[in-house]
Backbone as JSON, one array per atom type, in Angstrom:
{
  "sequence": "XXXXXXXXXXXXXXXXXXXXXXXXXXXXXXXXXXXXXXXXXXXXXXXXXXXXXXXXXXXXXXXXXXXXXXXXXXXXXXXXXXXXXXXXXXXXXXXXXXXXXXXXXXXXXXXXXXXXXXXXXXXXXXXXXXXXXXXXXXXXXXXXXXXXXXXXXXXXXXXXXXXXXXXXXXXXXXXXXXXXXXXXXXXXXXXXXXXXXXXXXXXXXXXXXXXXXXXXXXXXXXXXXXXXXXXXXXXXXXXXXXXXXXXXXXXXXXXXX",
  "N": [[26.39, 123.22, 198.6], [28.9, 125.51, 199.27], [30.09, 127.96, 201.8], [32.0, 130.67, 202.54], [33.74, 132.03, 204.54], [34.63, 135.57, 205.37], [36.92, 138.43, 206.16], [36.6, 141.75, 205.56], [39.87, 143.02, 204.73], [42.72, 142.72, 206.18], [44.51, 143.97, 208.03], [44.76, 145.65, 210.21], [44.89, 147.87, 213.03], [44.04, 147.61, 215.52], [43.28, 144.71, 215.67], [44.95, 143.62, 216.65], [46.13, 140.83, 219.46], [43.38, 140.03, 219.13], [42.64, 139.18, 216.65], [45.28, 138.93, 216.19], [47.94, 136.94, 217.67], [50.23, 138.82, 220.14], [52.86, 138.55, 219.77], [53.34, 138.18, 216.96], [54.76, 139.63, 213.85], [53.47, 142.26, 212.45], [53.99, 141.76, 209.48], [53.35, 139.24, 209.11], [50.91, 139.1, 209.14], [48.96, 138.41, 207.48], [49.33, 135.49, 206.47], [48.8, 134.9, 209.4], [45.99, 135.0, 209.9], [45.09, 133.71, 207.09], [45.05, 131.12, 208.71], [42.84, 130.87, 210.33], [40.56, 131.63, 208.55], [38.74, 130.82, 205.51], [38.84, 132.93, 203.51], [39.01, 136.09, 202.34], [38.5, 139.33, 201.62], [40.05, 141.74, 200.03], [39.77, 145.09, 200.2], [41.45, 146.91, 200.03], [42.74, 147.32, 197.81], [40.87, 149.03, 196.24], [41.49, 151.57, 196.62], [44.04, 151.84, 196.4], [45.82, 150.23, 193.71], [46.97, 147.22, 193.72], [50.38, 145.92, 192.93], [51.38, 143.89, 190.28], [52.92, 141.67, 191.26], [52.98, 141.72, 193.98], [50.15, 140.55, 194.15], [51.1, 138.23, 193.33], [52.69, 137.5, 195.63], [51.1, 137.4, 197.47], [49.65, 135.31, 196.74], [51.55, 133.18, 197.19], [51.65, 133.52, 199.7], [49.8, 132.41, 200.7], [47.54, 129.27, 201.61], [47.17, 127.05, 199.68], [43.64, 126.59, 198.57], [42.48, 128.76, 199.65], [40.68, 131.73, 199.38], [40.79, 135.16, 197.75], [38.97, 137.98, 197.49], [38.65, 140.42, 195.06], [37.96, 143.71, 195.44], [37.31, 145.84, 193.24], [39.46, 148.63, 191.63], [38.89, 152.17, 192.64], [39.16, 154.09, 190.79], [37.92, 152.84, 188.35], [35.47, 152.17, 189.46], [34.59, 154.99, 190.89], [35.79, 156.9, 189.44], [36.1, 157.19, 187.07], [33.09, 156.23, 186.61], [32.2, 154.02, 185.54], [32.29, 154.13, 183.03], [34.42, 154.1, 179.72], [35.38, 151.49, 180.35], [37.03, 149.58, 179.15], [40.21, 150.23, 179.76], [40.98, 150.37, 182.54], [39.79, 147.98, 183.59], [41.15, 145.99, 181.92], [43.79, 146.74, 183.55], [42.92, 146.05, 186.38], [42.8, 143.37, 186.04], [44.32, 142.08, 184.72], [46.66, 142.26, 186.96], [45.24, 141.28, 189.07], [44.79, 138.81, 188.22], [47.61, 137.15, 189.01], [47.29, 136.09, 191.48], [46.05, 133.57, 190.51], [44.73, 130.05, 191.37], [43.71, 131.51, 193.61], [42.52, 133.61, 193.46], [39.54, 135.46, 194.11], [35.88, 136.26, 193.75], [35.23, 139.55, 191.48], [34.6, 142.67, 193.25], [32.39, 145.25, 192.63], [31.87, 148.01, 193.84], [29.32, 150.44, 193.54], [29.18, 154.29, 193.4], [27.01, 156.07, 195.78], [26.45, 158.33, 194.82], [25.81, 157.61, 192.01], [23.47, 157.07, 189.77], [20.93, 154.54, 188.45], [22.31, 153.14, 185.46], [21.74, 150.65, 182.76], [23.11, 150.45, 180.49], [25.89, 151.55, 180.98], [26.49, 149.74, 182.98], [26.55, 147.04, 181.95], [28.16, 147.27, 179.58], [30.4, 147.59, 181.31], [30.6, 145.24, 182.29], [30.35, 143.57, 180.49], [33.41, 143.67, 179.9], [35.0, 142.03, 181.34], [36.8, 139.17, 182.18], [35.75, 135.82, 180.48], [34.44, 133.62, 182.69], [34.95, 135.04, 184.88], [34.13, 135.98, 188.45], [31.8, 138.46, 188.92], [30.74, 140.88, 191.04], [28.19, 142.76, 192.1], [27.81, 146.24, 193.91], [25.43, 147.94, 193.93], [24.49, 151.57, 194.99], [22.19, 153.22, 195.11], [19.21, 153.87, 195.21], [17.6, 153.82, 192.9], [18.83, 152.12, 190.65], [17.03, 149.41, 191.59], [15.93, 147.54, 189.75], [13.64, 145.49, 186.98], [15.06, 145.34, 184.6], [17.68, 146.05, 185.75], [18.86, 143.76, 186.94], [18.2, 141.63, 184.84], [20.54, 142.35, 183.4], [22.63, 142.24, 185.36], [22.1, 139.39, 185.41], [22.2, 137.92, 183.25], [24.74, 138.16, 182.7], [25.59, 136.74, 184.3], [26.42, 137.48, 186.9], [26.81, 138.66, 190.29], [24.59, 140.44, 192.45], [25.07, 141.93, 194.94], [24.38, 140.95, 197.73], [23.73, 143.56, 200.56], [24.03, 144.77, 203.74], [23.11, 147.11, 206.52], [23.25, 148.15, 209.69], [21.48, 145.81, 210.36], [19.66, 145.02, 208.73], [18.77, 144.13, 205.58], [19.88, 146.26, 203.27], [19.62, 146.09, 200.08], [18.01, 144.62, 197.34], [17.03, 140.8, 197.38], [17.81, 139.56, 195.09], [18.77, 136.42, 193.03], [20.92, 136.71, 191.2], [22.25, 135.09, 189.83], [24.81, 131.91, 190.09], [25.57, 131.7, 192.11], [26.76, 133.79, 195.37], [27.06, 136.68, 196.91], [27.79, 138.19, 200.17], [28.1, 141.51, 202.31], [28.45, 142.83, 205.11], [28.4, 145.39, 207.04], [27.53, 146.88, 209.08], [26.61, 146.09, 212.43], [24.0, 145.99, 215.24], [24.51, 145.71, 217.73], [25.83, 145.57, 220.74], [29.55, 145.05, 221.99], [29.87, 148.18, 219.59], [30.5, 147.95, 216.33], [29.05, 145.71, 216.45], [27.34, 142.27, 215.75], [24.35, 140.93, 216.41], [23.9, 137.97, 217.71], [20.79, 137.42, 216.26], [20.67, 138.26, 214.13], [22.65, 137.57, 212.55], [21.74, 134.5, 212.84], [19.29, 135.16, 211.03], [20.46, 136.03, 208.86], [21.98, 133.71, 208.08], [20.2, 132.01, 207.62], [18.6, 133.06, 205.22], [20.5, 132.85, 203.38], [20.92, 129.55, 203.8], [18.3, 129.44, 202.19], [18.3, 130.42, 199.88], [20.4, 129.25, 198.58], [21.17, 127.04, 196.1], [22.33, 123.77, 196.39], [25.64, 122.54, 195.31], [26.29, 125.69, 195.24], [28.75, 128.62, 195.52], [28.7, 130.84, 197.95], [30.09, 133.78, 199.17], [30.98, 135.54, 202.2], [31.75, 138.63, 203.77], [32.45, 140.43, 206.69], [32.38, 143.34, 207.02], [32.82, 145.08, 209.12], [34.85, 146.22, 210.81], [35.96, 147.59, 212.89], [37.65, 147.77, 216.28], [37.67, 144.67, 216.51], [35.35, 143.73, 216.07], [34.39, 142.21, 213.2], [36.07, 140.05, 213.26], [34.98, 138.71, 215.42], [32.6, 138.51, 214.51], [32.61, 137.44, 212.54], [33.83, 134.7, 213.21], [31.79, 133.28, 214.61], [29.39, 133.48, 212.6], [30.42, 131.49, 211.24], [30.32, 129.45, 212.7], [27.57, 129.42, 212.99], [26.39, 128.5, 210.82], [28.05, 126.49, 210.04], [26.23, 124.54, 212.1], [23.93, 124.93, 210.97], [23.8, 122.95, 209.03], [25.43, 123.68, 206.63], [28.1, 123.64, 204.25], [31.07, 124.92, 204.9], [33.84, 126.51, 203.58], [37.12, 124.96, 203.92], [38.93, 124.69, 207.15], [39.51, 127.29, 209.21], [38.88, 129.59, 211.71], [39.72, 130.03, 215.21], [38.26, 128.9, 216.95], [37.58, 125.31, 217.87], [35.27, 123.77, 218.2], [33.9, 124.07, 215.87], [35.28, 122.71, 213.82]],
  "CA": [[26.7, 124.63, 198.8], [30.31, 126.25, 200.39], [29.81, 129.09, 201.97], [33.31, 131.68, 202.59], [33.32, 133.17, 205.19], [35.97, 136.02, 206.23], [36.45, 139.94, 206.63], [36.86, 142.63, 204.77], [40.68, 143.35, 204.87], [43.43, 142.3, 207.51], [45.56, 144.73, 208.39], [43.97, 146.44, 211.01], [45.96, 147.36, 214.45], [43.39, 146.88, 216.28], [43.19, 143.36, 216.16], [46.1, 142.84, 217.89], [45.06, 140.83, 220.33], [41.65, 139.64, 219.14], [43.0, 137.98, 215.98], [46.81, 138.6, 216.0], [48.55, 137.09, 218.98], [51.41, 140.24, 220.46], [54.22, 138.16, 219.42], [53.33, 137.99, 215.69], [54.99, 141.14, 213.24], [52.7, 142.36, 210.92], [54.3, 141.31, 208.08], [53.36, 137.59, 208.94], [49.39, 138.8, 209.43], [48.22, 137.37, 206.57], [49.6, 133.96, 206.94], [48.11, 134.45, 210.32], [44.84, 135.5, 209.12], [44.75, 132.27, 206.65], [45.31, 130.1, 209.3], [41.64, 131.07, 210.7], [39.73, 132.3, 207.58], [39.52, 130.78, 204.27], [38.87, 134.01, 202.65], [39.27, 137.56, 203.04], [38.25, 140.94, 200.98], [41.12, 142.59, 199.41], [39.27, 146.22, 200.34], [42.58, 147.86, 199.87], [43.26, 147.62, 195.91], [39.7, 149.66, 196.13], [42.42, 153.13, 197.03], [45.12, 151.94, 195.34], [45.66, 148.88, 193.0], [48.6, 146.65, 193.95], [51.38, 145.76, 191.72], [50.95, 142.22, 189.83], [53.87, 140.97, 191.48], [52.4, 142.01, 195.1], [49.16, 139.87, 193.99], [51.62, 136.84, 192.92], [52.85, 137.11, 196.67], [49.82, 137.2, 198.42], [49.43, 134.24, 196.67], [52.45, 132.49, 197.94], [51.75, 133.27, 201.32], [48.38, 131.23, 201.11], [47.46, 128.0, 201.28], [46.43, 126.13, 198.96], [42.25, 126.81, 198.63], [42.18, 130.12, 200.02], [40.32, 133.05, 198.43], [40.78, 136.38, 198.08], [38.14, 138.61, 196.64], [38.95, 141.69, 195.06], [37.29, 145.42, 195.3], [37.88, 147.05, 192.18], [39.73, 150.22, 191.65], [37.85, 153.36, 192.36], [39.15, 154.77, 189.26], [36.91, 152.53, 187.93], [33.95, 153.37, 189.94], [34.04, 156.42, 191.44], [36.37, 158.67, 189.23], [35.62, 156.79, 185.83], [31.9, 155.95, 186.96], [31.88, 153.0, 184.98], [32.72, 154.79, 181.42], [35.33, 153.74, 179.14], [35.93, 150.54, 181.34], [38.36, 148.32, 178.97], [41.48, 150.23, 179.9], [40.63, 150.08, 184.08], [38.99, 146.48, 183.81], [42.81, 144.89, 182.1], [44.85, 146.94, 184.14], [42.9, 145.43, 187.28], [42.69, 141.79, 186.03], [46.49, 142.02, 184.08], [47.36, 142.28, 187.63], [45.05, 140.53, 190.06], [45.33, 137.66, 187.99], [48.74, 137.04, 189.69], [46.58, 135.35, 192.03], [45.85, 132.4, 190.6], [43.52, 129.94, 191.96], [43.43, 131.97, 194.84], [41.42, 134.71, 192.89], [37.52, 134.9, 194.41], [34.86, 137.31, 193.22], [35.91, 141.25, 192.21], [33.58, 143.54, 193.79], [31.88, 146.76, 191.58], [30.95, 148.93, 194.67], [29.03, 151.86, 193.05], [29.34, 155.28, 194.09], [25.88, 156.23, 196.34], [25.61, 158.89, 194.28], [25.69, 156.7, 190.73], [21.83, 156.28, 189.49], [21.11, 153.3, 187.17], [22.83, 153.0, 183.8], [22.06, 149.4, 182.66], [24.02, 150.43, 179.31], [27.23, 151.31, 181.87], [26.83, 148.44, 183.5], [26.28, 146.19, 180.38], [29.7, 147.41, 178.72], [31.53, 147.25, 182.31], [30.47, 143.76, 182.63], [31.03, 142.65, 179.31], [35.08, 143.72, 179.65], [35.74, 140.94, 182.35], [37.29, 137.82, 181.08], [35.33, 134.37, 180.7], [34.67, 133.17, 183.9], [35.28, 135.92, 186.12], [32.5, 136.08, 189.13], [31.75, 139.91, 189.48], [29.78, 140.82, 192.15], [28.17, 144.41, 191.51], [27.06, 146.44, 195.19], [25.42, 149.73, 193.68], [24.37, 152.17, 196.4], [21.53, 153.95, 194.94], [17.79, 153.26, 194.85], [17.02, 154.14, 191.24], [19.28, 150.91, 190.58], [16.6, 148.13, 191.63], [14.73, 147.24, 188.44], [14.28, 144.48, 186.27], [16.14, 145.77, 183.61], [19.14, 146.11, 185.67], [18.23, 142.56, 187.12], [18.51, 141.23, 183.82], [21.61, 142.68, 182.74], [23.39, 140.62, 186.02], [21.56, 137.79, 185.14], [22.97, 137.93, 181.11], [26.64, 138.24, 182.52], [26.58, 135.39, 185.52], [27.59, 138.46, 187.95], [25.67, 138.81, 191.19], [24.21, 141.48, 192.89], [26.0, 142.05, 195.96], [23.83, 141.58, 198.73], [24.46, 144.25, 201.87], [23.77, 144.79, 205.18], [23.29, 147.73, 207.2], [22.01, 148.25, 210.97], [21.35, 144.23, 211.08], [18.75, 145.35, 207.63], [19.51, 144.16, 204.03], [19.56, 147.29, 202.1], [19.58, 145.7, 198.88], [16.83, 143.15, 197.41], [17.68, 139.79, 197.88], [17.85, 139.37, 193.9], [19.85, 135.5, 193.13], [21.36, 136.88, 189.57], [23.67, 134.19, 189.91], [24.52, 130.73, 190.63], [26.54, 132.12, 193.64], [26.45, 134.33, 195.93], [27.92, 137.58, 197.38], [26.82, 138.91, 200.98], [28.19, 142.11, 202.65], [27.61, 143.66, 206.09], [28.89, 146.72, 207.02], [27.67, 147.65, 210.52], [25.36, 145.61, 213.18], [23.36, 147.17, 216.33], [24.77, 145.35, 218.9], [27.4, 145.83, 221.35], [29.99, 146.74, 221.3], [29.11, 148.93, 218.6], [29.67, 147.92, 215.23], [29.13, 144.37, 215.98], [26.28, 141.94, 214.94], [23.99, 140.07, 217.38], [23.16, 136.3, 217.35], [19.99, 136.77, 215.43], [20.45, 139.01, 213.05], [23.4, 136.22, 212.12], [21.08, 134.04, 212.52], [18.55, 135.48, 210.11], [21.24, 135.75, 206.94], [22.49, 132.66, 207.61], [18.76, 131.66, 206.89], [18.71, 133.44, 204.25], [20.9, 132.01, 202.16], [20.28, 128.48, 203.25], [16.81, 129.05, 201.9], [18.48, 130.83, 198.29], [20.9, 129.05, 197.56], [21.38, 125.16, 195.8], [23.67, 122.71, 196.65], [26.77, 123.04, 194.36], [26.52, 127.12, 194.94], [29.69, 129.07, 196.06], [28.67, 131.9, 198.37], [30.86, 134.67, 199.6], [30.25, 136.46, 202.8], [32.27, 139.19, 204.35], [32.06, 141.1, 207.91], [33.09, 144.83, 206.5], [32.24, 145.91, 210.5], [36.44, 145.82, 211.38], [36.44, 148.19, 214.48], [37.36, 147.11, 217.69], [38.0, 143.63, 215.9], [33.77, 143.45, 215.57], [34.31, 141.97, 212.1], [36.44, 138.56, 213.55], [34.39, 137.76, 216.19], [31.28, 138.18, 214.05], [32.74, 135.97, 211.03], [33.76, 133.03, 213.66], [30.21, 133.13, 214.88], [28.8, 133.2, 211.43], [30.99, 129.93, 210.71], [29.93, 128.53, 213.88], [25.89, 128.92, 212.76], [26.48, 128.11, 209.18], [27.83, 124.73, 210.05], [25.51, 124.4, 212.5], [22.86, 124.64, 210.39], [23.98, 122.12, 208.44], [25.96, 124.0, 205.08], [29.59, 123.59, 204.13], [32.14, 125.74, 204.9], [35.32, 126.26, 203.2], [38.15, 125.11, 204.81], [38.69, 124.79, 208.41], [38.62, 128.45, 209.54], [38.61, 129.62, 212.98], [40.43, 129.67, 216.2], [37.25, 127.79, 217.98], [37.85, 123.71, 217.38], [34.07, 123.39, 218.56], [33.0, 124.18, 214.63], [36.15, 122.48, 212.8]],
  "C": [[27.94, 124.77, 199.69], [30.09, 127.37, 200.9], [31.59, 129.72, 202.94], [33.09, 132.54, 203.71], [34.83, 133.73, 205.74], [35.67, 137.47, 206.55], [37.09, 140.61, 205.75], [38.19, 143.78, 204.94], [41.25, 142.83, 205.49], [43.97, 142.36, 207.85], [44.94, 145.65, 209.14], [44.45, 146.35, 212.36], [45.4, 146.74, 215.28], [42.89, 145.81, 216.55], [44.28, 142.74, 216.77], [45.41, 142.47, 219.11], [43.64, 139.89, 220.59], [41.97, 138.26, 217.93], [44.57, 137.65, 215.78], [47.42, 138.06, 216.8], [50.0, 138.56, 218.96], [52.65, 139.98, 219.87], [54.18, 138.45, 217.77], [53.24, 139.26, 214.44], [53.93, 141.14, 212.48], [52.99, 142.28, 209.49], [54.08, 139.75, 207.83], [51.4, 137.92, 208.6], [48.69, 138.28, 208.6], [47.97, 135.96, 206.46], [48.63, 133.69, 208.37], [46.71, 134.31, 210.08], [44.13, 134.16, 208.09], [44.91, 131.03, 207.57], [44.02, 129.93, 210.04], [40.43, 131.4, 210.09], [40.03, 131.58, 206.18], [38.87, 131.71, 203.15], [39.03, 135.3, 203.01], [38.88, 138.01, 201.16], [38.76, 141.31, 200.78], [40.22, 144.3, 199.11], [40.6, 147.47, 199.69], [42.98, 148.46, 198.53], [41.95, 148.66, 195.33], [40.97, 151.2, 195.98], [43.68, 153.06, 196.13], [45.8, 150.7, 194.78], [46.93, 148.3, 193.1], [49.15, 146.2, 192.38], [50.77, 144.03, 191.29], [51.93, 141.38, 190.87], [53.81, 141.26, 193.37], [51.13, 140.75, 195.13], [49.94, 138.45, 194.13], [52.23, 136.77, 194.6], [52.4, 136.81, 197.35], [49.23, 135.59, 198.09], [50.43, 132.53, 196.94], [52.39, 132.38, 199.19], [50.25, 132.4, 201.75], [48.44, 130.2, 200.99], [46.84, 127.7, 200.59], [44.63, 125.76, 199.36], [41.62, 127.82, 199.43], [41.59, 130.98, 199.02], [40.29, 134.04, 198.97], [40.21, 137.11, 196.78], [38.82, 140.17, 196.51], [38.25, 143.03, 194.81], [37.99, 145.93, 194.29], [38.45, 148.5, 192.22], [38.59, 151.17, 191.98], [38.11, 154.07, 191.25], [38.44, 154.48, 188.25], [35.57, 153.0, 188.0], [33.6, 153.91, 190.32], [34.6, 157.23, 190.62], [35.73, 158.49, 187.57], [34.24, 156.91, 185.23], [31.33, 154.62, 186.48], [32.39, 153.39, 183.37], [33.75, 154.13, 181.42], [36.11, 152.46, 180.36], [36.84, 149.24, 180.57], [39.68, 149.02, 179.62], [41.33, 149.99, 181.23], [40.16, 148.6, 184.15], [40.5, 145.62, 183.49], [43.42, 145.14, 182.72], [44.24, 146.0, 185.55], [42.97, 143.6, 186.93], [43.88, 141.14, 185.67], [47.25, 141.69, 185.9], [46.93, 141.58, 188.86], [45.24, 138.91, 189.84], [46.62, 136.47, 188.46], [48.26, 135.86, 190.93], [46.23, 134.18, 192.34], [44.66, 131.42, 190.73], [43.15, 130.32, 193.17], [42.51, 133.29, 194.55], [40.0, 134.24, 193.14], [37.03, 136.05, 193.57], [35.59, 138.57, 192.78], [34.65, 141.99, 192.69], [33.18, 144.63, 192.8], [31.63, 147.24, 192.96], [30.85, 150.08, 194.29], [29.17, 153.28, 193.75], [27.86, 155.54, 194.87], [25.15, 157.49, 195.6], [25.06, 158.57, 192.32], [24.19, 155.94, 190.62], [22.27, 155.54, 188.4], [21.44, 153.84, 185.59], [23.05, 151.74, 183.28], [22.94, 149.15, 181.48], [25.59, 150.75, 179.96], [27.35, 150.08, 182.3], [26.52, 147.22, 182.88], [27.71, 146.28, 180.21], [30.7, 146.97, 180.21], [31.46, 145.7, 182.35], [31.07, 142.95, 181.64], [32.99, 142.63, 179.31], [35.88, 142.93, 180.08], [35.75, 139.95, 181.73], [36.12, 136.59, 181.47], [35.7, 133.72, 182.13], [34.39, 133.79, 185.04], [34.55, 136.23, 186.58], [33.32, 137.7, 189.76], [30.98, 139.87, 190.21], [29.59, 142.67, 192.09], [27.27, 144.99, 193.13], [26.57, 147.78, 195.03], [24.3, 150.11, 195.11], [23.36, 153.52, 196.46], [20.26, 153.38, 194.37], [17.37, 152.87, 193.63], [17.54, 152.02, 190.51], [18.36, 149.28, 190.69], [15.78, 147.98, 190.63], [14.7, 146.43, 188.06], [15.12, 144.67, 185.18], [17.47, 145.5, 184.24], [19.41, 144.13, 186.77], [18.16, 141.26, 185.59], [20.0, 141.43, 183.09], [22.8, 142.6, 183.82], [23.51, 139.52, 185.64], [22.63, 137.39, 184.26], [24.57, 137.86, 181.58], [26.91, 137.38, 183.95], [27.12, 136.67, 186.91], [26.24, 138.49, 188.95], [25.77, 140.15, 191.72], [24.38, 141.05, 194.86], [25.12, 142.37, 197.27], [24.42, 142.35, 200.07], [23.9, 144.17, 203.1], [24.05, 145.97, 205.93], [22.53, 147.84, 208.65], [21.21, 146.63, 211.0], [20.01, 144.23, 209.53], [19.84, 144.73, 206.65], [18.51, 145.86, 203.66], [19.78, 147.63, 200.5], [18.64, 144.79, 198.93], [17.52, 142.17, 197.64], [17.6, 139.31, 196.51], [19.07, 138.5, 194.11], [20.06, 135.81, 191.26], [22.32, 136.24, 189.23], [23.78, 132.68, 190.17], [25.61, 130.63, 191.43], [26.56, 133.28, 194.14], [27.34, 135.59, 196.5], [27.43, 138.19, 198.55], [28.03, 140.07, 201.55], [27.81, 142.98, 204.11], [28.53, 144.13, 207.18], [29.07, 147.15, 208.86], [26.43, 146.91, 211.13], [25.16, 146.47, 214.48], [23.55, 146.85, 217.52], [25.78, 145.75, 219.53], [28.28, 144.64, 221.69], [29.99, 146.92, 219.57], [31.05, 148.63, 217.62], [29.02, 146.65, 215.34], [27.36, 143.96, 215.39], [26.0, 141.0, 216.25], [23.54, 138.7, 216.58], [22.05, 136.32, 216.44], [19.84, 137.21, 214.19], [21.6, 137.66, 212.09], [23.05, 135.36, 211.6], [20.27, 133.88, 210.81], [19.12, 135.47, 208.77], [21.77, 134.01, 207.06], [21.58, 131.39, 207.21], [18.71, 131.88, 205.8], [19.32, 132.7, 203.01], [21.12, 129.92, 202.39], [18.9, 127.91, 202.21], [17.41, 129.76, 200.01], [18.94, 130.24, 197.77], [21.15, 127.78, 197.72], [22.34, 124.58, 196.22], [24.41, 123.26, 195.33], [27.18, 124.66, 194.26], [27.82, 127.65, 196.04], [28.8, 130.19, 196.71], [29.81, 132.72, 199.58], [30.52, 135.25, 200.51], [31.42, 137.26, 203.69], [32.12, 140.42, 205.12], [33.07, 142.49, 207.22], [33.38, 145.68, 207.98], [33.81, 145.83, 211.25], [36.94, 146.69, 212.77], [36.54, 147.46, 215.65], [37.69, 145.36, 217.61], [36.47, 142.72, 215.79], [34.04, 142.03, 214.41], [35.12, 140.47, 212.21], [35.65, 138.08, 213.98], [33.36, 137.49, 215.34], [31.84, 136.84, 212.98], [33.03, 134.6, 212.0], [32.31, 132.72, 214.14], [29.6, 132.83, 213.94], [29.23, 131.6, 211.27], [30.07, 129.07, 211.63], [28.15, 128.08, 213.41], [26.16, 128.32, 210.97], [26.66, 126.56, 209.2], [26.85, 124.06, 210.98], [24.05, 124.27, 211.89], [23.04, 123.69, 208.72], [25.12, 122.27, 206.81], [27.83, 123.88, 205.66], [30.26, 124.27, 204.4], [33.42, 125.37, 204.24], [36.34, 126.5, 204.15], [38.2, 125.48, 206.31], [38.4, 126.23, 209.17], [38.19, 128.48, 211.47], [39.29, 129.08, 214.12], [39.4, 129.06, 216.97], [36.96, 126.52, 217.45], [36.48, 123.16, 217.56], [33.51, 123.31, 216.79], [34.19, 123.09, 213.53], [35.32, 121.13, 212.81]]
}
C-alpha cells in the first residue's frame, strides 16, 4: 500500500510562513510545495478549469512522481448536475491530460443538494477514459445505497471518503482497489485543525481497508491558518509510523523521511 498524502490546493497567503519561507515569490510555491508533499488537490479547476497548456506546466514544475488530483468543473456538477456529461467530461480530461504521469484521481464533488441518480452517475462515469481513477464525494444522504454502491464498484471509481468535525460523514464503502480520503474541518485548536487521535483513528482506518499494492489518496481540505500543512505532516509522520508506505519523501520534518 502507498498512501499520498497532501492538501487541498497551495496557494494560500496564509501560509507564508508555515509552509512558504518570506523569501520565496509566489510564483515558485508550487515547486516549493513539491519539495514537502508528494501530492496536492488541484481544488481550483473546481471554479474555473485551467487551460491545457497551464496543466502541461504544472507538470514541468514537478518532479518526477508527484501527483496532482483534480476536482472537476462545477459546470459539471453543480450547473450541469451530472446531465449531458460527454461534452464537460472531454473538455476536462482534453485538458488535464496535459499532466501526464503526474495526473492522480479527478474528484466528482456533488452538490449537497443533488439526491441519488444512479442512472446520472452511471452515464457520468461511463464518459471517463480507460483507466481514469474517479473518485465520486456526493453530499446528500439519499445517495448511500447499494445500488449506488454498485454502480462505483462496475466503473473502478471510489467513493470519496470525508471527514467532518473529526466524524466520517460518508460510509466507509471500499468501491475500489484504492482509495480516496477527504477532511474538511477538525475540532481542535486552533480551529480548523485536527487532533492526534482523530489522525490517529483514519490512519487506522485505512490500514485496516486497504491491501498491500493499494494507492490511497488523502487530502487535508482544513487550509486556514495553515491547519491543513501541519495536519498532513503529522498524518505522514503516523502513517509511516504505523508501518505503511508513503509516497515520496514529503515533509519538512527529517524524523519521518
Amino acid at each position: 500500500m502507498t498512501v499520498f498524502v497532501g492538501t487541498s490546493g497551495w496557494q494560500y497567503r496564509d501560509w507564508r510562513g508555515v509552509l512558504y519561507p518570506e523569501g520565496v515569490p509566489q510564483r515558485l510555491w508550487l515547486e516549493e510545495y513539491a519539495r514537502n508533499f508528494a501530492a496536492v488537490e488541484n481544488n481550483a479547476a473546481f471554479y474555473r478549469l485551467p487551460e491545457r497548456a497551464t496543466f502541461a506546466e504544472w507538470r514541468e514544475r514537478t518532479p518526477a512522481g508527484f501527483v496532482m488530483a483534480v476536482k472537476a468543473s462545477r459546470y459539471l456538477t453543480h450547473i450541469k448536475r451530472l446531465k449531458d456529461p460527454g461534452e464537460p467530461v472531454a473538455r476536462l480530461m482534453g485538458r488535464a491530460e496535459a499532466l501526464g504521469d503526474r495526473l492522480g484521481p479527478v474528484l466528482l464533488q456533488l452538490p449537497p443538494t443533488l439526491r441519488a441518480d444512479a442512472g446520472l452517475l452511471d452515464a457520468a462515469l461511463a464518459r471517463f477514459p480507460a483507466g481514469t481513477r474517479v473518485a465520486v464525494e456526493p453530499r446528500h444522504d439519499s445517495w448511500w445505497t447499494d445500488r449506488i454502491a454498485e454502480v462505483l464498484s462496475g466503473h473502478g471509481a471510489a467513493l470519496c471518503w470525508a471527514d467532518r468535525g473529526g466524524r466520517p460523514v460518508t460510509p466507509l464503502w471500499r468501491t475500489a482497489d484504492w482509495g480516496y480520503l477527504r477532511l474538511h474541518e477538525g475540532r481542535a485548536r486552533p480551529f480548523p485543525s485536527y487532533g492526534r487521535q482523530a489522525l490517529v483513528t483514519w490512519a487506522d482506518r485505512i490500514g485496516e481497508t486497504w491491501r498491500a499494492g493499494a494507492d490511497v489518496f488523502v487530502f487535508f481540505n482544513n487550509d486556514v491558518g495553515g491547519a491543513a500543512v501541519r495536519n498532513a505532516e503529522s498524518f505522514l509522520r503516523l502513517v509511516a509510523s504505523a508501518g505503511l508506505e508513503t509516497a515520496g519523501q514529503g515533509g519538512r520534518d527529517a524524523a519521518y523521511e
